[in-house]
N, CA, C and O atoms as a Maestro MAE file, in Angstrom:
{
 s_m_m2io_version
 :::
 2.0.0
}

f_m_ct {
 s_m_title
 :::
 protein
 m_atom[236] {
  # First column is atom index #
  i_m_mmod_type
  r_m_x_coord
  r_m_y_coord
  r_m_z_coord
  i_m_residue_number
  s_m_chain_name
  s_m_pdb_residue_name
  s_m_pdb_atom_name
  i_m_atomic_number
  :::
  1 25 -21.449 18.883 18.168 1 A "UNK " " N  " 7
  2 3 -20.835 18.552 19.434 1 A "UNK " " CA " 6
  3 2 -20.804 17.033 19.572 1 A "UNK " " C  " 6
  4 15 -21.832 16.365 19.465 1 A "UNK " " O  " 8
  5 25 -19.671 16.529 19.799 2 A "UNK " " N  " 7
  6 3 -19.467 15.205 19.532 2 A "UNK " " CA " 6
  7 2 -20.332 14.840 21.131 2 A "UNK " " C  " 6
  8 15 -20.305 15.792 21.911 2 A "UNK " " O  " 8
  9 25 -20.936 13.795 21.551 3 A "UNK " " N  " 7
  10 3 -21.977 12.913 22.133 3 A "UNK " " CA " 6
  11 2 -21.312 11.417 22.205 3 A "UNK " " C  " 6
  12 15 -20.775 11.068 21.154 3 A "UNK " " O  " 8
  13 25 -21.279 10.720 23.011 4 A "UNK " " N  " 7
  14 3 -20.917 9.302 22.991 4 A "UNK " " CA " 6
  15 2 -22.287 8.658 23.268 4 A "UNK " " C  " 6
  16 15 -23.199 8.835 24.076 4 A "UNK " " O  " 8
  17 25 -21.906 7.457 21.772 5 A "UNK " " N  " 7
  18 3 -22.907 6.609 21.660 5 A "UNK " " CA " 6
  19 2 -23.795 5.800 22.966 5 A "UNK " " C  " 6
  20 15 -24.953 5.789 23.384 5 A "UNK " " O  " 8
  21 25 -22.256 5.041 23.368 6 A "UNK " " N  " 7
  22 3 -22.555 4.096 24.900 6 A "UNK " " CA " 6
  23 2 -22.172 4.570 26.114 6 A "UNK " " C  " 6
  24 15 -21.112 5.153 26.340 6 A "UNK " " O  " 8
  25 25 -22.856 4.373 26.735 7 A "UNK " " N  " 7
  26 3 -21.996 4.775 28.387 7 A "UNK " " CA " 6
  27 2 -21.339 3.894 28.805 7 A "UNK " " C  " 6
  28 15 -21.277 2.670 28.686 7 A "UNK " " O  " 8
  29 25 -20.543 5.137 29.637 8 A "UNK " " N  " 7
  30 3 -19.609 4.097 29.863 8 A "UNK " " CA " 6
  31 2 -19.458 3.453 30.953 8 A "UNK " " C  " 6
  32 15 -20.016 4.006 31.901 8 A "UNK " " O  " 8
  33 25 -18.689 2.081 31.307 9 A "UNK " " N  " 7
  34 3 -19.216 1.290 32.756 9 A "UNK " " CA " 6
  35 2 -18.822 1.901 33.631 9 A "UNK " " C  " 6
  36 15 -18.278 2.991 33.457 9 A "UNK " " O  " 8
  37 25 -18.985 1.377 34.764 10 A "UNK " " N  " 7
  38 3 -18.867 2.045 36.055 10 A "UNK " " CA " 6
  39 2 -16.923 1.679 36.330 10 A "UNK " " C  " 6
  40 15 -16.015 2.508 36.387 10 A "UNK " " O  " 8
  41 25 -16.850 0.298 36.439 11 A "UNK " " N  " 7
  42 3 -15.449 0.048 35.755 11 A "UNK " " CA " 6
  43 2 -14.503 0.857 35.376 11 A "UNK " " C  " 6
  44 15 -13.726 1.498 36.084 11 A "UNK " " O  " 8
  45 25 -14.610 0.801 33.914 12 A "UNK " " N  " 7
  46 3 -13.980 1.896 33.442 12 A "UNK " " CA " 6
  47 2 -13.500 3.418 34.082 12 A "UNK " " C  " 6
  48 15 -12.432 4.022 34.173 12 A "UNK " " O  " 8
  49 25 -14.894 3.669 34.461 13 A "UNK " " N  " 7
  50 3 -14.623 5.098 34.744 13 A "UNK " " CA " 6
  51 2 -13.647 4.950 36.583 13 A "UNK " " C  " 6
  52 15 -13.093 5.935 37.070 13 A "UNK " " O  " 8
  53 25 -13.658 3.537 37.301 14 A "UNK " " N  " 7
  54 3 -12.939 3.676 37.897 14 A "UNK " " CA " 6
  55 2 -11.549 3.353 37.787 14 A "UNK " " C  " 6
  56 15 -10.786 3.863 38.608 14 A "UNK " " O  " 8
  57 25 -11.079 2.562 36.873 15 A "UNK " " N  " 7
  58 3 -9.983 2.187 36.186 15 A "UNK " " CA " 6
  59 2 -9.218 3.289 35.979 15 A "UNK " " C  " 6
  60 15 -8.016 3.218 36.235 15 A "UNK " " O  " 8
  61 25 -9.872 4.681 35.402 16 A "UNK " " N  " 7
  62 3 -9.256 6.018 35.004 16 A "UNK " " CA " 6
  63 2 -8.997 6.658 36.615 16 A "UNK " " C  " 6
  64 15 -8.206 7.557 36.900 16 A "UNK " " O  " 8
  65 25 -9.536 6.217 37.175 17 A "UNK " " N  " 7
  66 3 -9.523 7.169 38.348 17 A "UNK " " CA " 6
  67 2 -8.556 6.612 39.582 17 A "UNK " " C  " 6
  68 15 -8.387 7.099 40.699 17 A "UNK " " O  " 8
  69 25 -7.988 5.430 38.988 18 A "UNK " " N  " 7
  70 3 -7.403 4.607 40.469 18 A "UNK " " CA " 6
  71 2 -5.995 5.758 40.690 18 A "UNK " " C  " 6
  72 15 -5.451 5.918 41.782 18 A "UNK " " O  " 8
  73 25 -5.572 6.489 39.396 19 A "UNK " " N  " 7
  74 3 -4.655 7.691 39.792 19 A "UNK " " CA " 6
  75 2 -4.666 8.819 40.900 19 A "UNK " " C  " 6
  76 15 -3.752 9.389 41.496 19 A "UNK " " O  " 8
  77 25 -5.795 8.907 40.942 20 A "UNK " " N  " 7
  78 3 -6.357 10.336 41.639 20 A "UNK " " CA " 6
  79 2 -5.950 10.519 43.354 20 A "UNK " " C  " 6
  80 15 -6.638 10.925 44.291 20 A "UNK " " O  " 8
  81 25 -4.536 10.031 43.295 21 A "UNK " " N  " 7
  82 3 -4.538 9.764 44.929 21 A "UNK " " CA " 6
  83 2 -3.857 11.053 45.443 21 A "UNK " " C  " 6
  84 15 -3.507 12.029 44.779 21 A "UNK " " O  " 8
  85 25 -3.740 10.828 46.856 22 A "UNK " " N  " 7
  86 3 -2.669 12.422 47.043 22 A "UNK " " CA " 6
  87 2 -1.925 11.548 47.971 22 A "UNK " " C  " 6
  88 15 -2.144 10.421 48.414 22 A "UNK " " O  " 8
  89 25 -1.329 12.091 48.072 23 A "UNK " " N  " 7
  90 3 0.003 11.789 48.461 23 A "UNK " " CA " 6
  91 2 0.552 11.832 49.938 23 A "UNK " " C  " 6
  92 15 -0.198 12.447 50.696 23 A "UNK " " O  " 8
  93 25 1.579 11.368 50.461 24 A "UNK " " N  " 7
  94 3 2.017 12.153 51.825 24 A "UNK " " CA " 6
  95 2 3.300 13.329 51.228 24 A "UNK " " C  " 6
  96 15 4.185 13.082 50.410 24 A "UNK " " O  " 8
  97 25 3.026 14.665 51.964 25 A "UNK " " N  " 7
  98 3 4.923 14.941 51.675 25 A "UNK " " CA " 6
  99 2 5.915 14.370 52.213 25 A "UNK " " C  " 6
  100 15 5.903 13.799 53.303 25 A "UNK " " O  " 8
  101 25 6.815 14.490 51.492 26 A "UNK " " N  " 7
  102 3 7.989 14.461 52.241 26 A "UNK " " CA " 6
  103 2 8.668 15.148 53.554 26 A "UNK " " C  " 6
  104 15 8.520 16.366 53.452 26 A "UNK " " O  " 8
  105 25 9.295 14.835 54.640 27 A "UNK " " N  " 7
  106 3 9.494 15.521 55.339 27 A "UNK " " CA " 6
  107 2 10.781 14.840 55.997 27 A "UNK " " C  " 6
  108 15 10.774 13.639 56.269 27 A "UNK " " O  " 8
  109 25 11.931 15.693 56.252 28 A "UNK " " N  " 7
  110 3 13.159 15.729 56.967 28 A "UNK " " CA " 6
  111 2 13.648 16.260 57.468 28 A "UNK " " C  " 6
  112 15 13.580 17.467 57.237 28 A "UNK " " O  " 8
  113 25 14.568 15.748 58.600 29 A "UNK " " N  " 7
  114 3 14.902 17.008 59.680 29 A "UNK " " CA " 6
  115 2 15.949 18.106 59.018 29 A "UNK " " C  " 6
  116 15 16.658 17.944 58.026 29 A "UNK " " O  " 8
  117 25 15.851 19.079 59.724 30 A "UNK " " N  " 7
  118 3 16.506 20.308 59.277 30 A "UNK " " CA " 6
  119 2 17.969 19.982 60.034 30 A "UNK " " C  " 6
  120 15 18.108 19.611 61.199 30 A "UNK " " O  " 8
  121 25 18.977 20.216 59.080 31 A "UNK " " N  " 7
  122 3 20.446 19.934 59.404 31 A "UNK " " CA " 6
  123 2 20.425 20.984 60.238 31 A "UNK " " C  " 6
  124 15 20.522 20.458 61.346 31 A "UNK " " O  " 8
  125 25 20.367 21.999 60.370 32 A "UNK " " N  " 7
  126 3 20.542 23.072 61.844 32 A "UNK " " CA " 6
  127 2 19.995 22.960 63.117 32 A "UNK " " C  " 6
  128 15 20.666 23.153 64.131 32 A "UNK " " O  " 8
  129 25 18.854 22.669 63.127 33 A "UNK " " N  " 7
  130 3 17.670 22.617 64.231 33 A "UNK " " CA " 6
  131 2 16.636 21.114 64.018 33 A "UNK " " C  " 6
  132 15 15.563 20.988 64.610 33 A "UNK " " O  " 8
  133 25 17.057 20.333 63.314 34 A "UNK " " N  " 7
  134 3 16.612 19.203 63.491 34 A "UNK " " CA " 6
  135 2 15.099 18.988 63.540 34 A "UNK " " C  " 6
  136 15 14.691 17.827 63.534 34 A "UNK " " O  " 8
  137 25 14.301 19.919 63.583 35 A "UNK " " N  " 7
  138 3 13.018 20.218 62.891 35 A "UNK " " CA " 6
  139 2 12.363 20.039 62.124 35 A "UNK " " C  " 6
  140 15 12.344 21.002 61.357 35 A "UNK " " O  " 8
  141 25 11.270 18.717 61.634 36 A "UNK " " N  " 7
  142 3 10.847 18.251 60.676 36 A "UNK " " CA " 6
  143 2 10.398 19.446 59.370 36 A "UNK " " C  " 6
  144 15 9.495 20.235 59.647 36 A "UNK " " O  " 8
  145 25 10.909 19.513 58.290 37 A "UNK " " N  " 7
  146 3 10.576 20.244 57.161 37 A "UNK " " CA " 6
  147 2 10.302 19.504 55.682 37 A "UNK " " C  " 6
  148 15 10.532 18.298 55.601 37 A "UNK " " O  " 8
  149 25 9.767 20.298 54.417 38 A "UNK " " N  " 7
  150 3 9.991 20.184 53.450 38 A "UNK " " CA " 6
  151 2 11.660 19.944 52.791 38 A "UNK " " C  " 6
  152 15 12.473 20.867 52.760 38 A "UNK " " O  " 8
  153 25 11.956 18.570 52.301 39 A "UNK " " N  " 7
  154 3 13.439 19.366 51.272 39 A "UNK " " CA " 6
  155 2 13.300 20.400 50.336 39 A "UNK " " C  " 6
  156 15 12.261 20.862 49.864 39 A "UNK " " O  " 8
  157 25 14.399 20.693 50.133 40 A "UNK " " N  " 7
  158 3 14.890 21.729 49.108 40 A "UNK " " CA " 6
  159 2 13.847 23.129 49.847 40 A "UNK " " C  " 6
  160 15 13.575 23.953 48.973 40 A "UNK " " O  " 8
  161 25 13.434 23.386 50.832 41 A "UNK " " N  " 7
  162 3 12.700 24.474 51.286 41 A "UNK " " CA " 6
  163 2 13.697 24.792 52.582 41 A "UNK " " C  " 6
  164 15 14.518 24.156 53.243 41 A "UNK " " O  " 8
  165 25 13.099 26.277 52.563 42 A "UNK " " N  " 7
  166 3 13.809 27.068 53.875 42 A "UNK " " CA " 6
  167 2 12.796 26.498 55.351 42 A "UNK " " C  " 6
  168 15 11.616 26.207 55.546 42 A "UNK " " O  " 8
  169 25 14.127 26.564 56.204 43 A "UNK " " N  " 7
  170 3 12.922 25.990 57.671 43 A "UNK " " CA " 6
  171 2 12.187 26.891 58.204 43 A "UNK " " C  " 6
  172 15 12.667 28.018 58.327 43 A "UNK " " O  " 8
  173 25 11.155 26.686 58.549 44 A "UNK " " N  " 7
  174 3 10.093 27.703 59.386 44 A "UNK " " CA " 6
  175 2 10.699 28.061 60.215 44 A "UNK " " C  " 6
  176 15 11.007 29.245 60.352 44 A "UNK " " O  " 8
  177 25 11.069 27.046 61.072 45 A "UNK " " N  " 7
  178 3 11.680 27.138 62.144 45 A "UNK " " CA " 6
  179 2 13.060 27.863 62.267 45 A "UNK " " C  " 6
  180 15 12.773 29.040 62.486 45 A "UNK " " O  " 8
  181 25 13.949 27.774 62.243 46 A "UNK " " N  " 7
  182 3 14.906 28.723 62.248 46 A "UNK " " CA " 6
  183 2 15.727 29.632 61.222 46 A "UNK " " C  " 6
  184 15 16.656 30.347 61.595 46 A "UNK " " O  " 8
  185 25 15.204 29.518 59.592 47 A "UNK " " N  " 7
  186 3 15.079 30.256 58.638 47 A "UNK " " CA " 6
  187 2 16.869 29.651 58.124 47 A "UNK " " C  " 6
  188 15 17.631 30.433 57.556 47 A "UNK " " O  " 8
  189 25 17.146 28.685 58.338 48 A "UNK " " N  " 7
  190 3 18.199 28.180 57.391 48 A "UNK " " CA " 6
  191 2 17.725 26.956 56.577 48 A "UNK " " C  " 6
  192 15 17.035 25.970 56.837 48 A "UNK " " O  " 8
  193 25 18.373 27.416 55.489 49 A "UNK " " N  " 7
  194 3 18.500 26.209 53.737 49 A "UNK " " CA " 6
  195 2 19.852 26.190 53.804 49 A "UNK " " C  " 6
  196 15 20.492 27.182 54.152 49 A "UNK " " O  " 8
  197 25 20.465 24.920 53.436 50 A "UNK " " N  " 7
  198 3 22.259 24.389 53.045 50 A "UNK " " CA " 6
  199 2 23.069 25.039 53.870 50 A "UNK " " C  " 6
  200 15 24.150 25.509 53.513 50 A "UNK " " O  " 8
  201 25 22.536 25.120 55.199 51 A "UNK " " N  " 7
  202 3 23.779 25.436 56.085 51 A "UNK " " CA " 6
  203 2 23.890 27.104 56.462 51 A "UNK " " C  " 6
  204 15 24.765 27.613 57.162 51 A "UNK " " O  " 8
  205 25 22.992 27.657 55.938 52 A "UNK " " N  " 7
  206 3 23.129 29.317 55.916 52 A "UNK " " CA " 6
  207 2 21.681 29.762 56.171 52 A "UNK " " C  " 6
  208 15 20.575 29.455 55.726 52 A "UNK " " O  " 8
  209 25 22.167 30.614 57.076 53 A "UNK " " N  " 7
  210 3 21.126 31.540 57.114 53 A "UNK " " CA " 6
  211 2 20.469 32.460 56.241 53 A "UNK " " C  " 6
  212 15 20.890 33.611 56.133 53 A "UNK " " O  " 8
  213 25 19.418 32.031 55.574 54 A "UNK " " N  " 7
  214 3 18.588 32.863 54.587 54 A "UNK " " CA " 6
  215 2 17.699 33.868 54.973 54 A "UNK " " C  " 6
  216 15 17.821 35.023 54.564 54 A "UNK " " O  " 8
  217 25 16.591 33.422 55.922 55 A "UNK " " N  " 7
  218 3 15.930 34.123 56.749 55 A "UNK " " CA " 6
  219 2 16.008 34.346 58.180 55 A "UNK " " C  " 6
  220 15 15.879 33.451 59.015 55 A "UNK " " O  " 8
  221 25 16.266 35.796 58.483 56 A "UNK " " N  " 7
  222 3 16.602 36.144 59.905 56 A "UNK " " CA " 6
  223 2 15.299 35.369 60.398 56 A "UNK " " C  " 6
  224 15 14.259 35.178 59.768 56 A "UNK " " O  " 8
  225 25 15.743 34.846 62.111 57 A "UNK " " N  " 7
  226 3 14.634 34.250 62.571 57 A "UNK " " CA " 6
  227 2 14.054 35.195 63.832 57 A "UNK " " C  " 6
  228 15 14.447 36.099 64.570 57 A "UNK " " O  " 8
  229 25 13.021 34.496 63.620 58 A "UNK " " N  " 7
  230 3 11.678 35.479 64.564 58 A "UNK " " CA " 6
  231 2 12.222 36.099 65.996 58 A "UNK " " C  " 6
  232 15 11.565 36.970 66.567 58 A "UNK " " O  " 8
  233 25 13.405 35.621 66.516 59 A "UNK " " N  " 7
  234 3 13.624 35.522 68.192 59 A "UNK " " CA " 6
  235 2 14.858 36.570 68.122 59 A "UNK " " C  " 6
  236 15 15.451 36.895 69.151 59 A "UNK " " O  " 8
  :::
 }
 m_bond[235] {
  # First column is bond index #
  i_m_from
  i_m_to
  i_m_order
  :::
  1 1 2 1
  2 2 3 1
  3 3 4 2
  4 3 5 1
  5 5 6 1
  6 6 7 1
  7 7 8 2
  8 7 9 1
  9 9 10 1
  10 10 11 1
  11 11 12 2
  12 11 13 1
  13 13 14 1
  14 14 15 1
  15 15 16 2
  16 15 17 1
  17 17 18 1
  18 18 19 1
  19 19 20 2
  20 19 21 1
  21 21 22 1
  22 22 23 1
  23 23 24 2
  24 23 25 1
  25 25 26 1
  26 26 27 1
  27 27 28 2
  28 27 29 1
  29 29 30 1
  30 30 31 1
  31 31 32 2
  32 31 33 1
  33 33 34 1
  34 34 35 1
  35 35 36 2
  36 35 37 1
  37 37 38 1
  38 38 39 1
  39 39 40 2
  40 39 41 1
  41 41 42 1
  42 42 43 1
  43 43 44 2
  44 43 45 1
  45 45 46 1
  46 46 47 1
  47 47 48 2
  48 47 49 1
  49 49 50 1
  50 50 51 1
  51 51 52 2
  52 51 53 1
  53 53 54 1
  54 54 55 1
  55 55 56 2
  56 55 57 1
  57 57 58 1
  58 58 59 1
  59 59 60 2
  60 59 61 1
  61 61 62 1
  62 62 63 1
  63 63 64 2
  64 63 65 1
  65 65 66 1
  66 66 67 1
  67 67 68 2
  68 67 69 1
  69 69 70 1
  70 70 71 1
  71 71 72 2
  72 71 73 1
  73 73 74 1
  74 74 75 1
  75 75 76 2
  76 75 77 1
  77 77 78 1
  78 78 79 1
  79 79 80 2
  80 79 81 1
  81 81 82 1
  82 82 83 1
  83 83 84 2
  84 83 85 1
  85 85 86 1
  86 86 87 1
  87 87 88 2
  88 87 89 1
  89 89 90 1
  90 90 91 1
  91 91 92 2
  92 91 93 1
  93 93 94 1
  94 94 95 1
  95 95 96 2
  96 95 97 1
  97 97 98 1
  98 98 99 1
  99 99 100 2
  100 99 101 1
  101 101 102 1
  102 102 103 1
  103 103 104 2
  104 103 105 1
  105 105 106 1
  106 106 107 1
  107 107 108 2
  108 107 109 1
  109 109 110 1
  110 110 111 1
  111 111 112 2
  112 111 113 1
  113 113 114 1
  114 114 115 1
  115 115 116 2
  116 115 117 1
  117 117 118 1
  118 118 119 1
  119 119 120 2
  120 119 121 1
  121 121 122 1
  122 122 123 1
  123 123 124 2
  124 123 125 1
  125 125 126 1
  126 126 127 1
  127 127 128 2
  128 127 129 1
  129 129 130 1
  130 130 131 1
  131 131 132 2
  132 131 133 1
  133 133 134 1
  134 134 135 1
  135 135 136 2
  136 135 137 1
  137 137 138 1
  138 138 139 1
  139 139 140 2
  140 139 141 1
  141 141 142 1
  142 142 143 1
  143 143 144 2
  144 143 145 1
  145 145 146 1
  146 146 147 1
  147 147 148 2
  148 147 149 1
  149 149 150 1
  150 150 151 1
  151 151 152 2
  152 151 153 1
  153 153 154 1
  154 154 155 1
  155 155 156 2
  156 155 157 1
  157 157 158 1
  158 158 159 1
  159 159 160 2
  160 159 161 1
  161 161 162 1
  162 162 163 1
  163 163 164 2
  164 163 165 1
  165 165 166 1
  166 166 167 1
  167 167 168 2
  168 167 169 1
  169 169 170 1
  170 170 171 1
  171 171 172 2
  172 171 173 1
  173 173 174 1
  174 174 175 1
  175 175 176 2
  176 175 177 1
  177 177 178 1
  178 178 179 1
  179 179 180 2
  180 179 181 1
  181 181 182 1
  182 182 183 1
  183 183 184 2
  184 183 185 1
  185 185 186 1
  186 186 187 1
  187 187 188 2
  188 187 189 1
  189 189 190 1
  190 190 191 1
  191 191 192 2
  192 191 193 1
  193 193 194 1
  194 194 195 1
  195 195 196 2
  196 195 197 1
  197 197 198 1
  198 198 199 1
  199 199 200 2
  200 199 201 1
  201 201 202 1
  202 202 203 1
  203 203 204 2
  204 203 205 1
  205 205 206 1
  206 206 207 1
  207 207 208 2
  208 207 209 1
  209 209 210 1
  210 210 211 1
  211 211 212 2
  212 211 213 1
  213 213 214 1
  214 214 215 1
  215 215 216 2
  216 215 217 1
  217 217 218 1
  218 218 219 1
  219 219 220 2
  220 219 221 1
  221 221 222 1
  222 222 223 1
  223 223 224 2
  224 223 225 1
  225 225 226 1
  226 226 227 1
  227 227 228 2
  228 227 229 1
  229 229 230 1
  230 230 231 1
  231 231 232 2
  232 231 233 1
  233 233 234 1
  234 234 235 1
  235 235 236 2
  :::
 }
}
């Protein structure tokens, strides 16, 4: 089982890590109902993607 000789600095190991971020999503209003959403996703809110109704809505 391979073992490393030296340890490694503290540095380093944060150098590897300055990636580890998260992110904000994205979010835009919904062309139907103007309702902040995900792109390319269906709206919670009134169940249209590209102008059409995909999902009947709750009301």
């Amino acid at each position: 089982m391979a073992v490393p000789k030296r340890r490694h600095s503290s540095t380093r190991g944060k150098k590897r890590r300055t990636h580890w971020k998260l992110t904000i999503p994205a979010v835009h209003p919904c062309s139907h109902c103007s309702q902040p959403k995900r792109p390319h996703r269906v709206c919670p809110n009134c169940g249209y993607y590209d102008g059409e109704e995909v999902v009947a809505s709750k009301a």
